[in-house]
N, C-alpha and C positions, 0 to 999 in steps of 0.2 A: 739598244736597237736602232738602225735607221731610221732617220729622222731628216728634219729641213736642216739646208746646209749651213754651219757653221764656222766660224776662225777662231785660232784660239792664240790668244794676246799674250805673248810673251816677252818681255822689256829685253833688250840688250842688243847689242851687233852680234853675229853669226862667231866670231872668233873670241869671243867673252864665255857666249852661251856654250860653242864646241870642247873648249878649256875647263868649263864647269862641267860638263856632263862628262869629260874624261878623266877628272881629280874625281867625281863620284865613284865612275866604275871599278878605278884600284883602288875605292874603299872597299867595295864590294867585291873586289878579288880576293883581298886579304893575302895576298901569295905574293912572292918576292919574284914572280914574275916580270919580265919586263913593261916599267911604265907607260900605260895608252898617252897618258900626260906627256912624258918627253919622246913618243914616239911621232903626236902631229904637232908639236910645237914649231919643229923648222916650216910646216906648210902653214900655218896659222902665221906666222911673219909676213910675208908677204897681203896677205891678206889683210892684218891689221894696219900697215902703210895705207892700202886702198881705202879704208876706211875711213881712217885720220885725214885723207885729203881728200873724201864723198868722190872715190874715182868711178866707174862701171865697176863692182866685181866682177872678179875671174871665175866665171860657175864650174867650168875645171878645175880650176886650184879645189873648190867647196867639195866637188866631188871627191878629190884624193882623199881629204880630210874625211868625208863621210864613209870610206871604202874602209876605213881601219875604224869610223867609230860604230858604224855597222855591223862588224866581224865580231866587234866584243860585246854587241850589246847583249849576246845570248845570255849572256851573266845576271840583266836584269830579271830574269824567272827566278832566281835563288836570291833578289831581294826581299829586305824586310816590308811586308805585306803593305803598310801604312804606304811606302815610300813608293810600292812598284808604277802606279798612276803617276804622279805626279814626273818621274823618270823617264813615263814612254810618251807624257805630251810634251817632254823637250826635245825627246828625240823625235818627236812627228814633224816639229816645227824646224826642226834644222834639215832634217829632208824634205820639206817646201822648198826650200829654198837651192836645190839638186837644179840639175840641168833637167834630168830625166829621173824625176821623184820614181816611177815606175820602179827602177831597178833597184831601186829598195826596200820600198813598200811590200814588195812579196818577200822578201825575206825575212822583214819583220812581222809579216800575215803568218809566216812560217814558225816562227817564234812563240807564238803565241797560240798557235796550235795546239802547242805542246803543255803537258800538264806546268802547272806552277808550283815548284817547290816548295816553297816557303809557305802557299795555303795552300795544300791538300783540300780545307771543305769550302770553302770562298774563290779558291782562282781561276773554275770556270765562270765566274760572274765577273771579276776583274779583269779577264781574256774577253768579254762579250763587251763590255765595258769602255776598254781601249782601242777593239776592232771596231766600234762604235764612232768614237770619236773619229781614227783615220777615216770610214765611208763618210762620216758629215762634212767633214772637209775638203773633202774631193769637189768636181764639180758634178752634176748629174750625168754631164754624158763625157765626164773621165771615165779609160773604160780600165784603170786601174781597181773602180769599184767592186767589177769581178771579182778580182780575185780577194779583197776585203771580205766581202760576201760569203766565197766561198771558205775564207777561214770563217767565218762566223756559223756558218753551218755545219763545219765542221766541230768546232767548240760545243754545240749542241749537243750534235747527235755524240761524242764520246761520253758528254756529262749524263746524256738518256735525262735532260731534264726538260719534263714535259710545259713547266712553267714557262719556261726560257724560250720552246718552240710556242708556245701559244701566243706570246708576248711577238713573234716574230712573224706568224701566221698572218694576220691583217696587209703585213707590207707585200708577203708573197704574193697574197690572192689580188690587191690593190695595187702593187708596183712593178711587180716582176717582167709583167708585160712592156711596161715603158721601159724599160731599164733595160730590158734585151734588146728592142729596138735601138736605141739611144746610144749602147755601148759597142752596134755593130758588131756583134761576134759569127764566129763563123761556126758552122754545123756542130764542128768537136766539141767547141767550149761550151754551146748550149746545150749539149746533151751532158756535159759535164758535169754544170750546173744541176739540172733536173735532176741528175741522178744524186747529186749531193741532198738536193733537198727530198728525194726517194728515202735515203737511207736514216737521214735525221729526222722523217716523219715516221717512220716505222717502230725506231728507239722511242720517239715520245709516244710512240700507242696509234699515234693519227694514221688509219687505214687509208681513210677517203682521198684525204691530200697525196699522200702516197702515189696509189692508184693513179690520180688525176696527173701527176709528174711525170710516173714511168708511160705514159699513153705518151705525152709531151716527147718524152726525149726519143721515143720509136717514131715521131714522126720528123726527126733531125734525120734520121738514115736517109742519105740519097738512094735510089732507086738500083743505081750501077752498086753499091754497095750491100746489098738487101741480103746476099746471102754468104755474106764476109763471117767469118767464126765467131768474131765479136757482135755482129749483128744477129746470129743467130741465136747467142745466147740470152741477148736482151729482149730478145722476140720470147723466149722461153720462158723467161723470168716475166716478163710482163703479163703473158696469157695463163700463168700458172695462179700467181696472185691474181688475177681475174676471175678465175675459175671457183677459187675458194676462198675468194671475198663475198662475204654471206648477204652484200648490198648490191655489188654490180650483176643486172639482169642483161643490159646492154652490152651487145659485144660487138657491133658495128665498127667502133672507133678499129677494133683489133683485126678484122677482116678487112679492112681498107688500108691496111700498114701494109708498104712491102716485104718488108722484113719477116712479118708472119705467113704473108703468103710463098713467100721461100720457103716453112717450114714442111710445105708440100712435099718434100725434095728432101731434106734433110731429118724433117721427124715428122711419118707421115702417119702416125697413130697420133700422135697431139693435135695432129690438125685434123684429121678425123673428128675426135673428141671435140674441137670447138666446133666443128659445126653440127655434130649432134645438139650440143647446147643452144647455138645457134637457130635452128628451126625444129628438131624434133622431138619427142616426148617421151619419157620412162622405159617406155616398151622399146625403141629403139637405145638408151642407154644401157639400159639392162643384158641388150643381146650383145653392145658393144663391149662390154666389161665380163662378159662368158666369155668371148672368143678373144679378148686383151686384157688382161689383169691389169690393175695397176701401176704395180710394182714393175711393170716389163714395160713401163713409158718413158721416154725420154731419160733414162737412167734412174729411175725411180720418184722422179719429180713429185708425183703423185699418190704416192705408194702409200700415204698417211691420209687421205684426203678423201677416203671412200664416205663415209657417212656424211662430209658439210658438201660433197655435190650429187650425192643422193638427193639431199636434204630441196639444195636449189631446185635439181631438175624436177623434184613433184612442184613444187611453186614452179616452177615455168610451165610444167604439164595443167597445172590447173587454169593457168592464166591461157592457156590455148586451147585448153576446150572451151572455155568462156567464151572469149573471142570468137569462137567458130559454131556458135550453138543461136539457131535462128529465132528460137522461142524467146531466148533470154530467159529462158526456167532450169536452172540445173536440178536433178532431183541426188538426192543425197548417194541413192544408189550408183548411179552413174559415176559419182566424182571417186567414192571409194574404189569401184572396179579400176579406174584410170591411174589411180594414185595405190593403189595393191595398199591399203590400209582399212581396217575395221570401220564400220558404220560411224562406231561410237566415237571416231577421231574424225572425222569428216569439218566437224566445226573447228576444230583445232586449227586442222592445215586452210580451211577459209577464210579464217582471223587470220592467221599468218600471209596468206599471200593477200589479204587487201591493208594488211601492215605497208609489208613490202610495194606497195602501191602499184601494184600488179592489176590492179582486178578492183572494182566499184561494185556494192551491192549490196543486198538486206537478206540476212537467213532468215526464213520460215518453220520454227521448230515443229510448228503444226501443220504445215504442208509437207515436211520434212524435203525442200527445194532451197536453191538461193536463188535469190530476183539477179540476175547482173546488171547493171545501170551503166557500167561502163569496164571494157577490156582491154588490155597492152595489148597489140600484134610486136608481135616478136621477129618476124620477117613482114615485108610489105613487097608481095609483086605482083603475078599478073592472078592467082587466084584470091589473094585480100581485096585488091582492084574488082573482081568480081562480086565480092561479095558485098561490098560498099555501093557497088550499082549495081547490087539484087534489093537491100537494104533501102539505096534511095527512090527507087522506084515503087518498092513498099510505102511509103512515107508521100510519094508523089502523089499513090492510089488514092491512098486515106487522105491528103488533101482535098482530092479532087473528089473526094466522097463528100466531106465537109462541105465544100462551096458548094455543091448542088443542090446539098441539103438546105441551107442557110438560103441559098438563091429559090426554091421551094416553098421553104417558108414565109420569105420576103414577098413572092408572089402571092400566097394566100392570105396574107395579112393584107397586102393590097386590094386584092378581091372583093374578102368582108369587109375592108371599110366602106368600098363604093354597093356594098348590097346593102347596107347598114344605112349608107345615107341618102341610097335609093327609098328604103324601104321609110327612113322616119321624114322624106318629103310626101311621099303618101299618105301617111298617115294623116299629118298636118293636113292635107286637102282634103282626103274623106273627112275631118273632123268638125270642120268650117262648115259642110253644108252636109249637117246631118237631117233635118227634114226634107228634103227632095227638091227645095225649092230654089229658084237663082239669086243669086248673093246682090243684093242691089246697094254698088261702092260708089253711087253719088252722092254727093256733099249735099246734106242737109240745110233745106232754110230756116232758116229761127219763125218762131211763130209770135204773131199779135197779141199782146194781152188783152184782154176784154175791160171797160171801162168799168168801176165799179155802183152800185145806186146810188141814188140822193141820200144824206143822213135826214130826216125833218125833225124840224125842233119839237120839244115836249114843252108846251105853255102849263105850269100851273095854275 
């Protein structure tokens, strides 16, 4: 998998290492075909003089040389398994060393696309392995990394090995983005890309990722291009997986794409259909799919899909009566009428759509209601808007109920304390002069003791 960038050390000059890895190949030809050995050895001559005397190489001479060891490398897929690694980091290293590594680097991306011979159960991991090494050696904003990349996701999705994408997962969700920026590509190629990692996320099972990419590459369509055949069809392909992916509730991202809103124009029953999903509830799908089957949309796109966007639009129908119920009390009655299902499933489909984090709340099996505490709006305009400042001004009410009260309170607390301290400085005074009489608070003089009598003696 991609990783931080790395070199990889290979001992020799350029016309040692070229000479060895084409005495390897007509091992692995094994055919009396003409030798790749005596075919660049007249170009490896001049080269090896350069060498002997540390001249500038000729990175055109290197090129000739690479142009013929490049053509036979395809042969390396039908080597012995041990040996295929060790084969294609000499051949990586001797196209470093190209004018323009590019122009071979895809062809060896090319190569390894392709299944390996010689391991049928191991040479998608030996293909992810080698494509590996060429991206770490690039620089980060080589924008030959692309197409590395794009073989590597291609080795993926053929092998449908979900290990090898989840292993790969982390870089997309964490690098992809820098890597587009950095590598400068233009509209085509990034849509290219997305769609490569579309299709290698589908093989491994991963819906979400999926989803998240084909949104990506509908917003590479320029605008002048929105209702080009191949825009249309990626418009298709996007809003249909939208549609019956049993997670996405949000269709926003898809009504803001030009591309989808060409389908106005081009398929104007699918776009119907999204914006039933879009803002309205059962009773309007329901009438939709009376008067349009299926099977008569968009060439049958949908024609297998009746029960998983049934399935959605009662979870979107319940998350919008939610949403649009002032009480915040659903009674059980009510949600089965809206959602055409029996009493006794009522709880069902209310678990379900606050799975789907549609919808916040607590059922009441004894009230037979659910509390909503909180609702997805599914559209936001100018009657949500109203209703959010019908709501806040409820809330402003009952504040302002609150502070009057508490401001109420705070006054008659005030009140009694000053009657309270009224009343126990009275008391104190009535208590001081309970006989009638006036309180006389002069300071007392000390009084004279009286002298006491003579003792007289007793004479016996």
């Amino acid at each position: 998998m991609p990783a931080p960038t790395n070199t990889l050390l290979i001992e020799g000059s350029f016309s040692e290492l070229a000479d060895e890895f084409a005495q390897y190949v007509d091992a692995v030809r094994k055919s009396d075909a003409a030798s790749l050995q005596a075919d660049i050895s007249p170009l490896l001559e001049p080269l090896r003089q350069q060498e002997q005397t540390d001249s500038e190489p000729d990175r055109k001479q290197r090129d000739e040389v690479l142009k013929k060891i490049v053509s036979a490398a395809t042969v390396l897929n039908s080597a012995p398994e041990k040996e295929i690694t060790p084969a294609y980091n000499l051949l990586i290293h001797l196209i470093h060393q190209a004018s323009e590594p590019d122009m071979f680097l895809s062809r060896i991306c090319a190569y390894l696309s392709k299944p390996i011979a010689s391991s049928p159960q191991f040479g998608p991991s030996l293909a992810i392995s080698i494509l590996s090494t060429i991206f770490n050696t690039l620089g980060d904003a080589d924008s030959s990394r692309f197409h590395v990349l794009l073989a590597i996701v291609a080795v993926i999705r053929q092998a449908a090995s979900a290990a090898a994408f989840e292993a790969l997962k982390p870089q997309l969700t964490a690098q992809l983005p820098a890597w587009l920026s950095a590598w400068e590509l233009d509209d085509e190629e990034t849509q290219r890309l997305h769609l490569a990692v579309v299709d290698a996320a589908q093989a491994a099972g991963d819906q979400e990722l999926a989803q998240t990419h084909i949104i990506q590459a509908l917003q590479t369509i320029p605008a002048a291009q929105a209702a080009a055949p191949a825009s249309r069809d990626l418009a298709v392909r996007a809003l249909t997986a939208a549609l019956t992916h049993p997670a996405v509730f949000d269709f926003t991202p898809l009504t803001a794409s030009d591309a989808v809103q060409a389908l106005r124009a081009s398929d104007a029953t699918l776009f119907e259909l999204l914006e039933v999903f879009t803002a309205d509830t059962l009773d309007a799908y329901e009438a939709f799919i009376q008067s349009t089957p299926l099977a008569t949309i968009s060439g049958g796109v949908l024609a297998d899909a009746g029960d998983a966007l049934q399935t959605k639009m009662r979870l979107l129908t319940l998350a919008s009566l939610a949403a649009s119920t002032p009480s915040r009390s659903l009674p059980y009655a009510t949600i089965a009428s809206a959602l055409r299902v029996p009493d006794a499933d009522v709880e069902k489909w209310v678990i379900d759509t606050i799975r789907a984090g549609l919808v916040e709340g607590k059922l009441s099996q004894l009230r037979s209601e659910l509390l909503v505490h909180r609702a997805t709006y599914r559209v936001f305009g100018e009657k949500q808007w109203a209703e959010v400042q019908g709501r806040l001004m409820v809330w402003r009410r009952s504040l302002e109920h609150v502070l009057a009260t508490v401001r109420s309170e705070r006054e008659r607390f005030v009140r009694e304390s000053i009657q309270a301290a009224q009343a126990a400085e009275e008391g104190a005074k009535s208590g001081d002069n309970k006989g009638g009489k006036p309180i006389d608070r002069r300071p007392r003089q000390p009084q004279a003791s009286q002298p006491s009598a003579p003792v007289e003696a007793v004479a016996e």
